[in-house]
VOGU-3710 file (C-alpha; in Angstrom, 3 decimals, decimal comma):
1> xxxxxxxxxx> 0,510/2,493/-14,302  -0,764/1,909/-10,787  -3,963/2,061/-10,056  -6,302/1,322/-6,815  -9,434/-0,208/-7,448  -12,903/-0,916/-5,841  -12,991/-5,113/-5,161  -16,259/-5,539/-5,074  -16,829/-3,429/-8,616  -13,515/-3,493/-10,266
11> xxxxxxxxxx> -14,089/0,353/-11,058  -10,874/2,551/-10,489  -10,608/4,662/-7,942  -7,594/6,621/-8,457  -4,319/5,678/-10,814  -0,831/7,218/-11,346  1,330/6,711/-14,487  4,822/5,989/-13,486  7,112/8,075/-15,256  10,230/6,891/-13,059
21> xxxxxxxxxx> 12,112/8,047/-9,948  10,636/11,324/-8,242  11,945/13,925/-6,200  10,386/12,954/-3,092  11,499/9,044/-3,804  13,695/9,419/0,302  10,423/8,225/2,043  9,723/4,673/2,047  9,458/2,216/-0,493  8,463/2,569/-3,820
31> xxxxxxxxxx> 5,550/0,389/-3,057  4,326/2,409/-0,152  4,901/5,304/-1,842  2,091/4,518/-4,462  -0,575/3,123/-1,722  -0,098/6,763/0,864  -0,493/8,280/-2,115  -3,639/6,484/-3,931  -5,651/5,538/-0,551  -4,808/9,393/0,374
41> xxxxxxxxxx> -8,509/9,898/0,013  -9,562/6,991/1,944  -7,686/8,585/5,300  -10,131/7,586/8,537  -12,683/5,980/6,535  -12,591/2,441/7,918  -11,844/1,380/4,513  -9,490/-1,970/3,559  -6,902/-2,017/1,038  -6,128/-5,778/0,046
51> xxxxxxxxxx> -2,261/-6,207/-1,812  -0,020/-8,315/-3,205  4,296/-8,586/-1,477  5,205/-5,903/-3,628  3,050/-3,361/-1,510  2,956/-5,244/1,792  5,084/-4,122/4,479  4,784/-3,322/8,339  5,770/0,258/8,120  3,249/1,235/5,422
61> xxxxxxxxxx> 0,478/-1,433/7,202  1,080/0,885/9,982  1,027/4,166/8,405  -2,176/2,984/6,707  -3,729/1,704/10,368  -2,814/5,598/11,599  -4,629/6,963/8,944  -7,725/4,813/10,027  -7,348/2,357/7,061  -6,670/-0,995/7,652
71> xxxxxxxxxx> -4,364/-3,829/5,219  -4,209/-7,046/4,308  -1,479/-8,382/1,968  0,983/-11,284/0,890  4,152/-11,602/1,957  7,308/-13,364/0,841  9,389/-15,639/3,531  12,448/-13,549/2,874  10,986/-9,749/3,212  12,049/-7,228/5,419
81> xxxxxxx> 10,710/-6,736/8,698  8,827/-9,806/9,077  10,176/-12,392/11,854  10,285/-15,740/9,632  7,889/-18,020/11,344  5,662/-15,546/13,200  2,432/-15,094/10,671
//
């Protein structure tokens, strides 16, 4: 189950039960998938989403950042897209 929840609350703001690979599973990751599509109600509300390296990426930060939402997350020293010594 995903889920995106309020941090200041804990209440849940949206959730998806995974029920395996999807037909529209040929855009992105399976962890940006989930965030587009459980912040899609956030879209240019200022609002910040706060994740763990499963999630975190540069193309979905920037997705997110188009859509007026902004990102934090962890990252590993070995993931994609990230210049090793440059955060």
């Amino acid at each position: 189950m995903w889920c995106l929840a309020d941090s200041t609350n804990g209440y849940v703001q949206n959730f998806d039960v995974y029920t395996g690979k999807g037909s529209n599973s040929s855009e992105g990751t399976l962890g940006s998938r989930v965030v587009l599509m459980l912040s899609d109600h956030l879209k240019h509300k200022n609002h910040h989403i706060y994740c763990d390296n499963f999630f975190t990426s540069p193309s979905l930060f920037k997705e997110l950042l188009e859509r007026g939402t902004y990102a934090c997350g962890t990252v590993r020293q070995n993931s994609k897209g990230f210049q090793r010594g440059t955060y």
